[in-house]
Rosetta silent file (secondary structure, phi, psi, omega in degrees, C-alpha in Angstrom):
SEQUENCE: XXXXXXXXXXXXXXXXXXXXXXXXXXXXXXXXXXXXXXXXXXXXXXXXXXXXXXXXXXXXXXXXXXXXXXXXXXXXXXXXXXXXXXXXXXXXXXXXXXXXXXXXXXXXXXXXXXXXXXXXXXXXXXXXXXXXXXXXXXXXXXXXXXXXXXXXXXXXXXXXXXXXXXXXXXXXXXXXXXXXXXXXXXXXXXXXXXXXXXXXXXXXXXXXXXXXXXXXXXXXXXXXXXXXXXXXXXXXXXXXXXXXXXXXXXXXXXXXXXXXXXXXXXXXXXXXXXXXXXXXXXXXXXXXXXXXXXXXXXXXXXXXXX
SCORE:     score description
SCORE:     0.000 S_00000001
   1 L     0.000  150.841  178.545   -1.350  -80.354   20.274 S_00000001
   2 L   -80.083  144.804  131.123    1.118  -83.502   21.156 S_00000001
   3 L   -32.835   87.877  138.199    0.135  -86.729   22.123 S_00000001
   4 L   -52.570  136.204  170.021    0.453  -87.680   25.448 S_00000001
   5 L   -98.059  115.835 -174.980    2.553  -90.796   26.640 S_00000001
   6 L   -61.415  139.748 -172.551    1.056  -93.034   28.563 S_00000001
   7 L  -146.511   90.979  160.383    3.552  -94.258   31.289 S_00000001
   8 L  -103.698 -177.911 -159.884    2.496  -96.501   33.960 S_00000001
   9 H   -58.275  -55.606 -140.665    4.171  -97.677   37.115 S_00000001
  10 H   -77.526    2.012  162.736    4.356 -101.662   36.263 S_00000001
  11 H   -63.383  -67.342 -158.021    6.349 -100.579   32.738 S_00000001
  12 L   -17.793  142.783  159.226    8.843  -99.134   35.110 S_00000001
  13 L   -76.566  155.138  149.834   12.305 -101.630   34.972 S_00000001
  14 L   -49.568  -62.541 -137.482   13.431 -103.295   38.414 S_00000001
  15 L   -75.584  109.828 -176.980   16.292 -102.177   37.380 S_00000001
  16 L   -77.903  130.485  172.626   18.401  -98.853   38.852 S_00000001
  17 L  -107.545  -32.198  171.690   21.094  -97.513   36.473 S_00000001
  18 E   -95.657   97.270 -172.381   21.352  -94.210   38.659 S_00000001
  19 L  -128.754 -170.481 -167.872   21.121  -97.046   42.025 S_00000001
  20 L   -63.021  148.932  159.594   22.055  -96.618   46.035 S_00000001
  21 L   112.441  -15.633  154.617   24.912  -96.060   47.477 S_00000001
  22 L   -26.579  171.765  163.481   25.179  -92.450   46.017 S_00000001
  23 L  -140.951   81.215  177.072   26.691  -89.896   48.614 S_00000001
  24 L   -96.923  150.059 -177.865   23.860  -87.331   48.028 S_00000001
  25 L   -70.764  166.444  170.760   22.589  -85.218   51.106 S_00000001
  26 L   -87.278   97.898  172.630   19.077  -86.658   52.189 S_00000001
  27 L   128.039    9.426  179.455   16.108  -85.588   50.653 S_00000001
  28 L   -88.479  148.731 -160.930   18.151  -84.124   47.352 S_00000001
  29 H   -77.709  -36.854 -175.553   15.861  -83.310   44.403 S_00000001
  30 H   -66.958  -13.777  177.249   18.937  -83.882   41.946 S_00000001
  31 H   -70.176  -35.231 -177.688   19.213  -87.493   42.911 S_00000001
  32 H   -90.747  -19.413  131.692   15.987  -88.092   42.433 S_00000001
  33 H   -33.051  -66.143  176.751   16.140  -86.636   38.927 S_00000001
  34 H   -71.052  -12.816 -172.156   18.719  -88.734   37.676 S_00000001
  35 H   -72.176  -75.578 -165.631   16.726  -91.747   39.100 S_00000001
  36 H   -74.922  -54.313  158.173   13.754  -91.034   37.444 S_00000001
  37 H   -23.798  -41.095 -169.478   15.071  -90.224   33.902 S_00000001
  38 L  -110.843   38.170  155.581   17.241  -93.231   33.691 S_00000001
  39 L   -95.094  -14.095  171.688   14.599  -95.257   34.584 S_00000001
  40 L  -111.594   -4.674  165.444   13.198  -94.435   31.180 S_00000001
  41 L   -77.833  -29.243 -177.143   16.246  -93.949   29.663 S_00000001
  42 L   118.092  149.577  138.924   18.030  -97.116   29.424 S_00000001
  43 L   -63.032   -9.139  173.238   20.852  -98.689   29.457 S_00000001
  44 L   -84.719   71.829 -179.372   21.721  -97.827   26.064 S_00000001
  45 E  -155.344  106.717 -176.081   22.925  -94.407   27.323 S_00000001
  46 E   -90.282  128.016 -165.701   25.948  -92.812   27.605 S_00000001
  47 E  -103.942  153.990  170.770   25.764  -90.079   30.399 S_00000001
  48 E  -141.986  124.891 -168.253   27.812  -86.642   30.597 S_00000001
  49 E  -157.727  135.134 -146.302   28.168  -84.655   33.410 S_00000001
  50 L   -88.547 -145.097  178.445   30.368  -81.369   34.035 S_00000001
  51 L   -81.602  107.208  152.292   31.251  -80.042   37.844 S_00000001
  52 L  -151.495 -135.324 -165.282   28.481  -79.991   39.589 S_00000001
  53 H   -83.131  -61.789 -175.106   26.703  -81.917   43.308 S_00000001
  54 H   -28.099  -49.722 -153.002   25.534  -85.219   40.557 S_00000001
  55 H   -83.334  -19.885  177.094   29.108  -85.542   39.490 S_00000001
  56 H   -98.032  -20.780  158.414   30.462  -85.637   43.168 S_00000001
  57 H  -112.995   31.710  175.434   27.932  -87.696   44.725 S_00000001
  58 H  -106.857  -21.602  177.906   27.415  -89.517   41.972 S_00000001
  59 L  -164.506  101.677  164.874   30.953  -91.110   40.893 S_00000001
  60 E  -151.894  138.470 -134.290   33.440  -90.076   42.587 S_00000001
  61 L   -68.553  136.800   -0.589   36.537  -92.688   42.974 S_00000001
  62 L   -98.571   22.509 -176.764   36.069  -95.234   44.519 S_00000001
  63 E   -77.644  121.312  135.626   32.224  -94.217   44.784 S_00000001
  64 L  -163.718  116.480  171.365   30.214  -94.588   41.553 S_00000001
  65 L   -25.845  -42.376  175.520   26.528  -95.020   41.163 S_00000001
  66 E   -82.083  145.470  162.328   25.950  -95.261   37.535 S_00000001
  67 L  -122.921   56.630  171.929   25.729  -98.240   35.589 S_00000001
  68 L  -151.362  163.358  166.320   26.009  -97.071   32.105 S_00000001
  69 L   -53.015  141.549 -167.248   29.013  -95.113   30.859 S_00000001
  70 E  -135.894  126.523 -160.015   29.879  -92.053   32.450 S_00000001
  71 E  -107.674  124.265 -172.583   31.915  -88.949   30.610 S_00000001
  72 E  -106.651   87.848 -167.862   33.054  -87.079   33.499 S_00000001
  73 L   -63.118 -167.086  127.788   33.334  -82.798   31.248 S_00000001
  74 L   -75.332  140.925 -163.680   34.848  -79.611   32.317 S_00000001
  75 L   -39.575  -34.792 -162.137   32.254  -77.161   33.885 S_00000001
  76 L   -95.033   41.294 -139.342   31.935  -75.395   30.704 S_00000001
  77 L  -172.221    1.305 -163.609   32.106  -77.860   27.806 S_00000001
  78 H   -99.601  -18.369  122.589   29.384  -81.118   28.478 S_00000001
  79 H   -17.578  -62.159 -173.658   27.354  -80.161   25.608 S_00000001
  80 H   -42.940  -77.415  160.886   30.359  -79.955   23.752 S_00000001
  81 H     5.126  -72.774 -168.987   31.213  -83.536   24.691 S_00000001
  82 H   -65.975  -46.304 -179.955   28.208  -84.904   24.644 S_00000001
  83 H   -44.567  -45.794 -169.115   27.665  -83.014   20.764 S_00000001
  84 H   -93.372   -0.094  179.850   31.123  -84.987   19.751 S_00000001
  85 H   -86.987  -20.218 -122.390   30.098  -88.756   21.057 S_00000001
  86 H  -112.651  -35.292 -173.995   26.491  -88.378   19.608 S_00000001
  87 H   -72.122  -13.194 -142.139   28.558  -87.258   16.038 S_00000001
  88 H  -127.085  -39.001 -174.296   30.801  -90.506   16.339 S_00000001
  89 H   -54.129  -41.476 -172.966   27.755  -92.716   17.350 S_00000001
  90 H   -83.562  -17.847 -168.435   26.430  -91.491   13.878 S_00000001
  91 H   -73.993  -12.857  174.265   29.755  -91.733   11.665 S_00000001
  92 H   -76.370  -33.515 -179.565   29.546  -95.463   13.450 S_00000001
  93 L    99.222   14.858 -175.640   25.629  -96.127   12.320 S_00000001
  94 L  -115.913  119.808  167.049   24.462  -97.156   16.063 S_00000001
  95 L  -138.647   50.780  159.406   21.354  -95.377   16.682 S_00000001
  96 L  -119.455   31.078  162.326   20.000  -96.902   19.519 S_00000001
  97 L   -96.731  105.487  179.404   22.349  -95.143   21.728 S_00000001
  98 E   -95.331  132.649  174.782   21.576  -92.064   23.894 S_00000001
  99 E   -53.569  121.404  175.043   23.501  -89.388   24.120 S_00000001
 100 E  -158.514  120.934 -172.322   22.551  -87.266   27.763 S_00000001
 101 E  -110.000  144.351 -165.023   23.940  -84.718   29.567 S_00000001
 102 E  -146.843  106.102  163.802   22.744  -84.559   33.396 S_00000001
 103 E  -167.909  174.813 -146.396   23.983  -81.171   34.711 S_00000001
 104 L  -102.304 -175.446 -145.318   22.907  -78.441   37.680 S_00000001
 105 L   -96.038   32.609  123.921   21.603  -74.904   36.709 S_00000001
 106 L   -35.367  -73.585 -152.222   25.490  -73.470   37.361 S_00000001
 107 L   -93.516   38.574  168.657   27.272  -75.582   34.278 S_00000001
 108 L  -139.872  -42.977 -163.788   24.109  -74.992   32.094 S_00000001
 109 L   -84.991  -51.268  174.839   22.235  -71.210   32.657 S_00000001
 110 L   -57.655  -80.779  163.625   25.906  -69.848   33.183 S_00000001
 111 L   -76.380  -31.182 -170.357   28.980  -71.360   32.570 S_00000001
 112 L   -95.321   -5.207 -132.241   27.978  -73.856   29.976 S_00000001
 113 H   -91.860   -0.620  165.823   25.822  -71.903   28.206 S_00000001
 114 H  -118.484   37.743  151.807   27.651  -71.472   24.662 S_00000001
 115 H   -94.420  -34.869  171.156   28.339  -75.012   24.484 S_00000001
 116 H   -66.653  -86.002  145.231   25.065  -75.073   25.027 S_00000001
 117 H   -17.908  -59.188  161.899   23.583  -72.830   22.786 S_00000001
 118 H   -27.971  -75.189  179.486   26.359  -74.318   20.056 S_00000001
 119 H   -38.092  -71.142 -171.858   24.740  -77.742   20.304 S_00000001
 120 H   -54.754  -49.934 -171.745   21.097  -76.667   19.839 S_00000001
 121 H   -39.580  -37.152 -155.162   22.199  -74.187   16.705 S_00000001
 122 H   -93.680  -38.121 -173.207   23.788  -77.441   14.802 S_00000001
 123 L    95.637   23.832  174.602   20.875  -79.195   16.177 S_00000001
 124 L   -83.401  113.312 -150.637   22.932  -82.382   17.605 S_00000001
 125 L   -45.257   36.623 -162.102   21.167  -85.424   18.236 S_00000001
 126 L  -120.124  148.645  164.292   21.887  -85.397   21.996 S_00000001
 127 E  -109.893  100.760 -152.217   19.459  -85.132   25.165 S_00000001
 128 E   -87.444   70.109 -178.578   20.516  -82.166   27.470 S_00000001
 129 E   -98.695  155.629 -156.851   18.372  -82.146   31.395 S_00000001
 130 E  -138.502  105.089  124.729   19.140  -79.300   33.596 S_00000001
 131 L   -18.165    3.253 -139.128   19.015  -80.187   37.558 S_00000001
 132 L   -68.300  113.656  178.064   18.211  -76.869   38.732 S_00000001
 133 L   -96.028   -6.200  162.020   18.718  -76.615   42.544 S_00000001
 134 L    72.378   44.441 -176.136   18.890  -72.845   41.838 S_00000001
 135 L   179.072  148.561  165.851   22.560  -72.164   43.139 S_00000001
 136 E   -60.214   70.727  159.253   26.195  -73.674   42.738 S_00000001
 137 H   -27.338  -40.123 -170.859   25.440  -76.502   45.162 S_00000001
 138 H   -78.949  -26.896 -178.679   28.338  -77.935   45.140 S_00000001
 139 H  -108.588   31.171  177.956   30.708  -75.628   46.079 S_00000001
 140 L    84.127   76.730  154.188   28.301  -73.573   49.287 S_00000001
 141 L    18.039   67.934  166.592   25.488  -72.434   47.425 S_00000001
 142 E   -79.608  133.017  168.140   26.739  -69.270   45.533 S_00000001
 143 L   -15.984  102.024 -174.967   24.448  -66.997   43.477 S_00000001
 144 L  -120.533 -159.798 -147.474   23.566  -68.650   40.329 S_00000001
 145 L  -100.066  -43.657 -178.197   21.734  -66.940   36.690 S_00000001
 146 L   -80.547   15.935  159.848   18.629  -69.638   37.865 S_00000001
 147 L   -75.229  123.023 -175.240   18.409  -68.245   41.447 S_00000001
 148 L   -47.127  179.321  179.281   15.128  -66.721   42.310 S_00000001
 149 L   -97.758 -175.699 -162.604   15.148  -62.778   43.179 S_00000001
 150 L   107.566  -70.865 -159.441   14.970  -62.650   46.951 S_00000001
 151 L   -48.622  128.762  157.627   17.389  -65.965   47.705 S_00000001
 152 L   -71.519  147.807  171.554   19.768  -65.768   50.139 S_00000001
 153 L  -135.098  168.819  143.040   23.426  -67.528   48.869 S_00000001
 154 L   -50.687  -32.175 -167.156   26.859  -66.710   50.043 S_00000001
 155 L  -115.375   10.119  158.160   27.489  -64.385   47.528 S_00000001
 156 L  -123.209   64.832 -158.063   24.122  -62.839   47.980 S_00000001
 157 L   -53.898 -166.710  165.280   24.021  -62.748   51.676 S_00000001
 158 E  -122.476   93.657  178.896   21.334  -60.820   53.951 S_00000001
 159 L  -133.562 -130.028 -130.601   22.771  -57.739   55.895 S_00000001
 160 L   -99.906  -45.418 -173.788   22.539  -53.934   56.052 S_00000001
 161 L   -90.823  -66.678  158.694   23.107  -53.715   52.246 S_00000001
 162 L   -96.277  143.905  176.831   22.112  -56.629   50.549 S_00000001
 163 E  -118.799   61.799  177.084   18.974  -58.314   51.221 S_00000001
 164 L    84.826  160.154  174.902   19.187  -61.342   48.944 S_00000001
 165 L   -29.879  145.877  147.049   19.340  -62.049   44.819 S_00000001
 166 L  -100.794   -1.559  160.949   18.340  -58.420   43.336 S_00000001
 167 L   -81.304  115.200  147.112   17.651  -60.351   40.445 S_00000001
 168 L   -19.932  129.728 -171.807   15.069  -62.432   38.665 S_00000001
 169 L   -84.265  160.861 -163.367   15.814  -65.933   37.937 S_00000001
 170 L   -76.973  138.467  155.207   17.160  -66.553   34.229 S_00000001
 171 L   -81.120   82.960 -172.950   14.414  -68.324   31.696 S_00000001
 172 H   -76.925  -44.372 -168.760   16.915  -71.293   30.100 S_00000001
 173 H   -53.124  -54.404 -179.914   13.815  -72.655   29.061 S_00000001
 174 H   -60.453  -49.957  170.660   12.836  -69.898   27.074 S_00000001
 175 H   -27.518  -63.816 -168.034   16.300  -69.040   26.191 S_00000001
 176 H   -69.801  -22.794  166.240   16.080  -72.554   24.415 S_00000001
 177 H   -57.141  -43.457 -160.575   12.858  -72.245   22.663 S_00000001
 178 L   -69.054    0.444  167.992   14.431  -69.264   20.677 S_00000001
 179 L   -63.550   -9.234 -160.038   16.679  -72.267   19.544 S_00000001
 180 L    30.887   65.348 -158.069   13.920  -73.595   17.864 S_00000001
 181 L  -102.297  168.770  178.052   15.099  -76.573   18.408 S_00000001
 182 L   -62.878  -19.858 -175.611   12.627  -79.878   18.337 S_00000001
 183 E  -164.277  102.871  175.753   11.900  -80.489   21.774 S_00000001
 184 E   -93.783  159.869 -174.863   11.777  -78.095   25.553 S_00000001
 185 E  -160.459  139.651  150.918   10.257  -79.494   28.550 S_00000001
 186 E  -107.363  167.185  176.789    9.876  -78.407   32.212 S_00000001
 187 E  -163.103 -175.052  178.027    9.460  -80.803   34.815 S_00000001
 188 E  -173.439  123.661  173.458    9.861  -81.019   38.637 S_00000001
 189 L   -28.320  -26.651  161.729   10.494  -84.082   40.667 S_00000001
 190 L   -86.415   -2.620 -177.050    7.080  -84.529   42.469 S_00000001
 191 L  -124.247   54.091 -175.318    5.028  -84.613   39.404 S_00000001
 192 H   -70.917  -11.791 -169.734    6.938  -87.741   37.998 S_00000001
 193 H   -70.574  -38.061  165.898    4.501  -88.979   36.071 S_00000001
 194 H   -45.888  -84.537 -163.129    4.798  -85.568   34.033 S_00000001
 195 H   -33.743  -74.517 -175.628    8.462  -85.908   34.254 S_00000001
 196 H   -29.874  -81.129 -169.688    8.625  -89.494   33.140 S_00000001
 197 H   -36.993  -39.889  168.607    6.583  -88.708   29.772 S_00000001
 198 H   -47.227  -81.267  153.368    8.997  -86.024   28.917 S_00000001
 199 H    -7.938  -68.037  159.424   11.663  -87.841   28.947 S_00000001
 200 H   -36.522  -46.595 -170.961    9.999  -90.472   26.947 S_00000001
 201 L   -82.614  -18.645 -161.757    8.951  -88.496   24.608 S_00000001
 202 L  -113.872   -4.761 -177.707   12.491  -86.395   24.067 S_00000001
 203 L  -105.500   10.546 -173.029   14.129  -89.968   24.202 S_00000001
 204 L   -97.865  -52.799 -153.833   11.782  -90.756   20.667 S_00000001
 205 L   -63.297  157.260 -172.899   12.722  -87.205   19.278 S_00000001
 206 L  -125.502  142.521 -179.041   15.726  -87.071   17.093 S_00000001
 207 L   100.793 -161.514 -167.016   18.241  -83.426   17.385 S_00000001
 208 L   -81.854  169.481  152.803   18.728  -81.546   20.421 S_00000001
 209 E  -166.414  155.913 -153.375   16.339  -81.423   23.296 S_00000001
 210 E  -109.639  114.836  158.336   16.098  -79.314   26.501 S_00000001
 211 E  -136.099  126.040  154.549   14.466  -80.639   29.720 S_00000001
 212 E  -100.234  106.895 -157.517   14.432  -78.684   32.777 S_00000001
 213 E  -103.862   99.020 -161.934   13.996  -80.169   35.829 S_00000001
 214 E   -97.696  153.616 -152.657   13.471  -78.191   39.076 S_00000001
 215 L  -128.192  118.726  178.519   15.312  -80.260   41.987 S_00000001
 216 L  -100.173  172.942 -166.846   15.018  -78.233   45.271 S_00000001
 217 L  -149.120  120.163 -154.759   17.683  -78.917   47.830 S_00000001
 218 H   -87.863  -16.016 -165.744   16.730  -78.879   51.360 S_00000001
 219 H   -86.838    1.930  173.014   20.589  -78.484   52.598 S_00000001
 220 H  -112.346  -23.050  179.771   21.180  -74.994   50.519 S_00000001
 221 H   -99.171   45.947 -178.477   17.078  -73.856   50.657 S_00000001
 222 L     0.823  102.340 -173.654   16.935  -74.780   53.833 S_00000001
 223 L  -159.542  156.452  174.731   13.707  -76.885   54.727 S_00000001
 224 L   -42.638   62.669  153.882   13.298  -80.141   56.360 S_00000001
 225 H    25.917  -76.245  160.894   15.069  -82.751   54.339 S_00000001
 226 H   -29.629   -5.792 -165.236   11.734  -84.453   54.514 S_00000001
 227 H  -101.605  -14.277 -171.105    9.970  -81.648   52.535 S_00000001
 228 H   -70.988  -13.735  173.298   11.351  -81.789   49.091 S_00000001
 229 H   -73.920  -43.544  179.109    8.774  -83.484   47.283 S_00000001
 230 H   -47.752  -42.648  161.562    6.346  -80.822   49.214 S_00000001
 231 H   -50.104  -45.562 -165.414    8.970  -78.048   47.604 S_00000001
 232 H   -69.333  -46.949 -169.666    8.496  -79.502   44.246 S_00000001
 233 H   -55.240  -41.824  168.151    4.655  -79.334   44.789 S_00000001
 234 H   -62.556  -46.307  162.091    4.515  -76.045   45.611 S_00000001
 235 H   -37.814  -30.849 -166.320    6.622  -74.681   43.307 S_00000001
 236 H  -101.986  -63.953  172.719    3.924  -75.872   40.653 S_00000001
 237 H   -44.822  -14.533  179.378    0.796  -74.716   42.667 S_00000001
 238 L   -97.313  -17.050 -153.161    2.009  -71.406   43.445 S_00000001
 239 L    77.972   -2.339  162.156    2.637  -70.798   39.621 S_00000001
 240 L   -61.110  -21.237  174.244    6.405  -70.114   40.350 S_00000001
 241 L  -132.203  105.755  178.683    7.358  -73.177   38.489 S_00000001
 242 L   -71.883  176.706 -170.011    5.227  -73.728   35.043 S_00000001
 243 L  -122.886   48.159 -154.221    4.774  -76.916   33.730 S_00000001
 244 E  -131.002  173.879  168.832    5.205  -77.330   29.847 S_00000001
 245 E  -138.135  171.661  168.684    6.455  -78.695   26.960 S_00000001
 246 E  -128.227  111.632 -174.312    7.394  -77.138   23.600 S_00000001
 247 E  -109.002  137.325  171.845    7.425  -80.438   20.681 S_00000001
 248 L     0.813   68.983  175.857    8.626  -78.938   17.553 S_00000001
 249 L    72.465   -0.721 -168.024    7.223  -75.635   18.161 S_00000001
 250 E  -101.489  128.397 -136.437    3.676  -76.611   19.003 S_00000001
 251 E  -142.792  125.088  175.912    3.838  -75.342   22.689 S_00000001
 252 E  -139.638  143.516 -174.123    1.202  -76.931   25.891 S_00000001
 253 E  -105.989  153.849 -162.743    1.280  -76.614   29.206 S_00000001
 254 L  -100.866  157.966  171.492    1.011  -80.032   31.649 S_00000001
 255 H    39.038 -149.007 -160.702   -0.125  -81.348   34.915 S_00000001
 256 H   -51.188  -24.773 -179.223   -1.216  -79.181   37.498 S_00000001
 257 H   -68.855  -34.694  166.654   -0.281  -75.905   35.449 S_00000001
 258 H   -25.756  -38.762 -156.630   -2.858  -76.901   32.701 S_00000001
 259 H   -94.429  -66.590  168.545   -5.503  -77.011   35.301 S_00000001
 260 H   -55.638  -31.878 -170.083   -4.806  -73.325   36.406 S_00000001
 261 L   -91.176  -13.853  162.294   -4.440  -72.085   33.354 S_00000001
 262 L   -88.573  -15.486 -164.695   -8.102  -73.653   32.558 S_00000001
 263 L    67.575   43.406  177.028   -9.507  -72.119   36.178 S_00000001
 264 L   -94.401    2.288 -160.350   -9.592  -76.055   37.084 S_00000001
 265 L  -177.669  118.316 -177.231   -7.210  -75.378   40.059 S_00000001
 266 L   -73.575  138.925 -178.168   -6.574  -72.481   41.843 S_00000001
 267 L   -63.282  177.812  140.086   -3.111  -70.660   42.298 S_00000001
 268 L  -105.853  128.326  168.718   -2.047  -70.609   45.474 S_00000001
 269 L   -11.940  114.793  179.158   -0.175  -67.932   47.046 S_00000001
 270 L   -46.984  -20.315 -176.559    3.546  -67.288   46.858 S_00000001
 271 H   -75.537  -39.223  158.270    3.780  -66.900   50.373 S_00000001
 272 H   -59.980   -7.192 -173.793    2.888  -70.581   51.053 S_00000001
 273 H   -96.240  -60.161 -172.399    5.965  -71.478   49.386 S_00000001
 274 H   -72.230   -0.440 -161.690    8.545  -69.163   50.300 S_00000001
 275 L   -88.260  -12.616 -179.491    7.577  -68.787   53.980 S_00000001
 276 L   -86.449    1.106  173.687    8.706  -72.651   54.563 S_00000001
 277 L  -120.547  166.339 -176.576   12.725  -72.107   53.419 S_00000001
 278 L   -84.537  -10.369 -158.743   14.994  -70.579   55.174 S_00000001
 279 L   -96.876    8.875 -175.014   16.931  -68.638   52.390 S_00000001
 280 L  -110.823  -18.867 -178.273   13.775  -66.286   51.850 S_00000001
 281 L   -27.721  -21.766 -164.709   12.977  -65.506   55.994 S_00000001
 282 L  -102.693   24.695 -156.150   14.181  -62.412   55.691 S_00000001
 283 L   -96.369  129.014  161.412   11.977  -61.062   52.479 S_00000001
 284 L   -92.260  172.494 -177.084    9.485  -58.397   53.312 S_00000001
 285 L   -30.293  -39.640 -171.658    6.068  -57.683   52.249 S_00000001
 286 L   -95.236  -10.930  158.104    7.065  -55.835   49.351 S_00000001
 287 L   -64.799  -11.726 -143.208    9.546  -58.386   48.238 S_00000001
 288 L  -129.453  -82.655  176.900    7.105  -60.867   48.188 S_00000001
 289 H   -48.492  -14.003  164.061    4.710  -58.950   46.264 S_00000001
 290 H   -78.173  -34.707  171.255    7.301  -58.286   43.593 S_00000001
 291 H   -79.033  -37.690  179.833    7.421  -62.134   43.190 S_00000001
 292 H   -73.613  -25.932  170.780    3.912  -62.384   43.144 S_00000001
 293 H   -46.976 -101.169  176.014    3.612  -59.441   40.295 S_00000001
 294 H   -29.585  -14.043  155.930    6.120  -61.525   38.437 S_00000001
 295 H   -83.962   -4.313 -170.934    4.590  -64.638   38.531 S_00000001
 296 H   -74.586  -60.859 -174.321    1.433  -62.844   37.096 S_00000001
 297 H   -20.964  -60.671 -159.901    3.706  -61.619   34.268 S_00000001
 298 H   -78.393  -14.087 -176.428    5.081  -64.588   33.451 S_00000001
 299 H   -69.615  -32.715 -170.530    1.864  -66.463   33.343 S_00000001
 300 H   -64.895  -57.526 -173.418    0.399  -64.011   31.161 S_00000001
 301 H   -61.789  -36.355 -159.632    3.467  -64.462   28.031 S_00000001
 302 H   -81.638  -38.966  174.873    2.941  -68.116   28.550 S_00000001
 303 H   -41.555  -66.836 -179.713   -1.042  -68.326   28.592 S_00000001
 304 H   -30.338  -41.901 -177.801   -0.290  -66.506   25.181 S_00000001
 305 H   -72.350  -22.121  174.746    1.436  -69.307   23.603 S_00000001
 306 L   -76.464    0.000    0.000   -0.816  -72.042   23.800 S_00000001
């Protein structure tokens, strides 16, 4: 099993590199993603980021947030990018520079994803997190591969005909393991302590690594702007959002999922989660119980791995 890394508060810098002044809606989980990563990332970090909500309320002219260099991709291609600075950082010999791509679950489970895919195969020294608000935020929530089944979007509305995703959301995590690449991570914004340590730990590792981050968004899942840390929590407590890491194949799961998966901490019901957004009001009984089946599922292949 991996070493945890201890990460306390007073280590933390003063210092914001992702800092105010953003034009993020209030209460979004991706801002407070990029916050908390590049508080452990550094300034020695060159960021990449395709189309997604980060890149527009994060730098957009004469707006821009970051204070480390910022590679502005094409939706499909910020692997790619990131894969050709992280090669020129080594034909230069500086290798205290990180390489990071910051992009939403659109440009990564979808569009990006053989750029993606590309990267991990060669194995390119770069650090890849995934944002997932679990829809193309940026452009009116549209249907994305890392939308839950259920969700109302625009393009999966709720009428006569459709009743929401008919889909399952896409495992990029898993997807990434079969990369076998050195280092996978989930994480979710309310467990930062979790989060932080990932990060740490994937900013030690050398080759690709995967972090997934789930960032709820109160203006497309409609909940109280005040609620999203409350979102994140649940997410982990119902067992809808696991908790893991995979370090060079040796594969454990973290925080609160650990503790259910020991019978230290009980799941809680799917119903507490989904009954507080708005894009699931309309799911019946038996919709509901199809998500709870499937969270059974998935607990069961993962319990296997440890």
């Amino acid at each position: 099993m991996t070493e945890e890394i201890k990460i306390s508060l007073p280590e933390l810098p003063d210092t914001e590199l992702f800092e105010s002044g953003h034009t993020a809606c209030a209460g979004c989980g991706g801002a407070l993603a990029t916050r908390q990563a590049m508080k452990i990332l550094g300034n020695k970090t060159i960021v990449y980021a395709p189309a997604c909500c980060l890149l527009v309320f994060g730098s957009t002219y004469p707006i821009n947030a970051w204070r480390t260099p910022f590679i502005h991709c094409a939706f499909e291609n910020s692997a790619a990018v990131a894969a050709g600075v992280a090669a020129a950082l080594k034909y230069k010999g500086i290798k205290d520079v990180n390489a990071v791509v910051f992009a939403g679950d659109g440009g990564t489970v979808d569009i990006g994803i053989q750029a993606i895919s590309g990267a991990a195969e060669r194995n390119d020294n770069l650090l890849y997190i995934c944002y997932d608000n679990e829809a193309y935020g940026n452009t009116g929530m549209q249907r994305s591969g890392a939308t839950p089944f259920g969700a109302w979007t625009t393009t999966t509305p709720v009428g006569t005909v459709i009743k929401g995703k008919t889909e399952h959301k896409k495992d990029f995590p898993r997807i990434m393991m079969a990369h076998d690449i050195p280092y996978v991570a989930t994480a979710t914004v309310a467990y930062w302590r979790d989060y932080m340590q990932k990060v740490a730990r994937a900013k030690e590792v050398k080759g690709f690594r995967y972090i997934h981050v789930l960032a709820p968004c109160p203006t497309g899942w409609r909940y109280p702007t005040s609620d999203t840390i409350k979102m994140s929590q649940l997410a982990v407590e119902t067992g809808l959002w696991m908790l893991y890491e995979s370090d060079h194949g040796k594969f454990r799961l973290t925080g609160p999922s650990k503790l259910i998966a020991e019978g230290k901490k009980e799941r809680k019901p799917i119903r507490d989660y989904l009954s507080l957004q708005g894009r699931f009001r309309h799911l019946t009984d038996d919709a509901i119980k199809e998500i709870q089946e499937w969270i059974g599922d998935n607990w069961e292949f993962y319990k296997k791995l440890v």
